[in-house]
N, C-alpha and C positions, 0 to 999 in steps of 0.2 A: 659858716654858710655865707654866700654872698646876700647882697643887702636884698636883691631882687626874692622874693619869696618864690616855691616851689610847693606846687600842686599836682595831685596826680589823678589820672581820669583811669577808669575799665577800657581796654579796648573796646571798640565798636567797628562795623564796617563802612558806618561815616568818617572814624577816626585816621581809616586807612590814609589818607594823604599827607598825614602827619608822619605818620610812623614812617610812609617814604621819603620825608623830608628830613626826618631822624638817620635814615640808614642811608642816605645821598645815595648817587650814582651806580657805588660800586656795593652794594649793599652791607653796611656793617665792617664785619670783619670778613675781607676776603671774598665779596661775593658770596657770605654765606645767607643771608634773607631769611636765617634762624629756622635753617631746613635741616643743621648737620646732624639732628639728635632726632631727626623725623624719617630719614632716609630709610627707606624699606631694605631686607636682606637680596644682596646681590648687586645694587645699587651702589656707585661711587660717586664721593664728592665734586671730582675731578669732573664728572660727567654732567651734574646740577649746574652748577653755582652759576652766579650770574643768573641773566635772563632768565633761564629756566627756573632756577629757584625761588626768583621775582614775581612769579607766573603762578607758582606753587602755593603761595604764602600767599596773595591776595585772593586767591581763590578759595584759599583754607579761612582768612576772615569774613570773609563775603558769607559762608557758609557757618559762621560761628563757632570751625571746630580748632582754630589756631586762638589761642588767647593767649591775654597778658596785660599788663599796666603801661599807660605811659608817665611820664614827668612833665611838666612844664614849667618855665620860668616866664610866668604870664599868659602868650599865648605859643610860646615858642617850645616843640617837645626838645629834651634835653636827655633823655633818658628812657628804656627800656627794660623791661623784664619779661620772660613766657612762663607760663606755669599752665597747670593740668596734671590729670592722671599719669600715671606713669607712663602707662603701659598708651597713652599719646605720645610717646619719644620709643622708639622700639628700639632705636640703637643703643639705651643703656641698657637693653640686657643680653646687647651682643659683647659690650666689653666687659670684658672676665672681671675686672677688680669692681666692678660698679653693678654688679648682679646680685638678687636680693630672694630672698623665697615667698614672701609674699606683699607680691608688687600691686597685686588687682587693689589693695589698700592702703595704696602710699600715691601722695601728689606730690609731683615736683616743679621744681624751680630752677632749670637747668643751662639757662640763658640770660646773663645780661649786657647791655651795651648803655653805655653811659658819653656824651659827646664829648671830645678829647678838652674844650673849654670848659665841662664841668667836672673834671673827676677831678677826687680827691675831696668832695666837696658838702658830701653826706645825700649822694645822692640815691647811692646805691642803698644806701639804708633804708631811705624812704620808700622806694621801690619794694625790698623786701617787705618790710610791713605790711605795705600798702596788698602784695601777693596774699599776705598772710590773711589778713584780712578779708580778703573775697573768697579764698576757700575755706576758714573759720563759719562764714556764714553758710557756705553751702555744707557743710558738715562735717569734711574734712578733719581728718585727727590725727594722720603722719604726714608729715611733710618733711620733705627729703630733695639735697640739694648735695651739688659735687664740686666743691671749691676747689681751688687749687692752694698747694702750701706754697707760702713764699721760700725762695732759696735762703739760703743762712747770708750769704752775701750777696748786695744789691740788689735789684730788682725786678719782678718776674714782667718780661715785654709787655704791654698793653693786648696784644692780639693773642695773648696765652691765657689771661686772666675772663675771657669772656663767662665761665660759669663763678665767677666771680673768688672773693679769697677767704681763707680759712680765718683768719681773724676778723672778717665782717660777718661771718654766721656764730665763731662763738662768743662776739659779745650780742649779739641776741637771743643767745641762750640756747646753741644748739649742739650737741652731742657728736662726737667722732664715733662710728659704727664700724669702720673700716679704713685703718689707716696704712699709709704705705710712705715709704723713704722721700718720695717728691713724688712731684704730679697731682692729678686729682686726686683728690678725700671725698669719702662717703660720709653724710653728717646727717641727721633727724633731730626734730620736735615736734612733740606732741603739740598738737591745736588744743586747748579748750574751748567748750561749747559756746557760743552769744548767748549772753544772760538774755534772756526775754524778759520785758518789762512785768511789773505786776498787774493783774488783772483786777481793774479799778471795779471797788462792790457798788453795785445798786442801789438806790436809795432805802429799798425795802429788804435787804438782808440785814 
């Protein structure tokens, strides 16, 4: 890790100017402004991206129903993750390999973007937790995410790896559900529940 320390906040829709200083001009990857896995049936990408997407996604945090983590290296965001219920991303149950039987109970984690000067740099790890973490608390007990495997030789592009890669979710300890020759992987783990503190006795018990 660099020397600079790394912290990470909840989304909020104060936090929104961050997250567009995260995703610069052309949002993320490709003008996508983390709409590709949101896109309703009959809807193309080609048709979004950019502006429109732009448009999309601050209106969805404004209203609290796009969430996710940032990073920061002080006060500077460095990093991205979306997470939510599944069945908040509809298009993974329009792609065949990434289709599940019971979705209404599974959250995922289907999004990250990490800034080309921090990867590599245990950013993305933090982020994952850090997801894990706020749907631990909210109840959450499948969590479900679609890395992609790296090639057997060299390396899989930057703009491919955005739901991030198969050996950062299994040394966190997450399970292959559905595997296939390349491409994205279907992966889960189980949340356990936040220990609640103990309930301090009264003087007179």
């Amino acid at each position: 890790m660099p020397s600079m320390s790394i912290h990470t906040r909840e989304l909020t829709p104060e936090l929104w100017p961050a997250l567009e200083h995260l995703f610069g001009k052309n949002g993320a990857c490709q003008g996508c402004w983390c709409m590709f896995w949101r896109l309703e049936k009959g809807e193309h990408f080609s048709d979004v991206k950019g502006a429109p997407a732009r448009e999309r996604l601050k209106s969805l945090v404004e209203r609290g129903e796009a969430r996710g983590v940032l990073a920061f290296a002080g006060e500077v965001p460095v990093g991205w993750v979306t997470l939510g219920a599944r069945r908040d991303f509809p298009r993974l149950d329009r792609a065949p390999s990434l289709r599940c039987d019971d979705a209404d109970s599974v959250s995922s984690v289907p999004c990250f973007f990490v800034h080309k000067d921090w990867r590599g740099q245990g950013v993305a790890t933090l982020l994952l937790r850090a997801a894990e973490n706020v749907l631990r608390r909210e109840g959450a007990r499948i969590l479900e995410a679609y890395p992609v495997k790296p090639p057997a030789q060299g390396r899989a592009s930057s703009s491919s790896v955005y739901t991030g890669t198969l050996p950062l979710f299994l040394r966190q300890g997450y399970t292959l559900v559905a595997e296939k020759p390349v491409g994205k992987q279907r992966v889960r783990k189980r949340l356990k529940a936040t220990a609640r503190p103990a309930r301090k006795k009264s003087g007179g018990d």
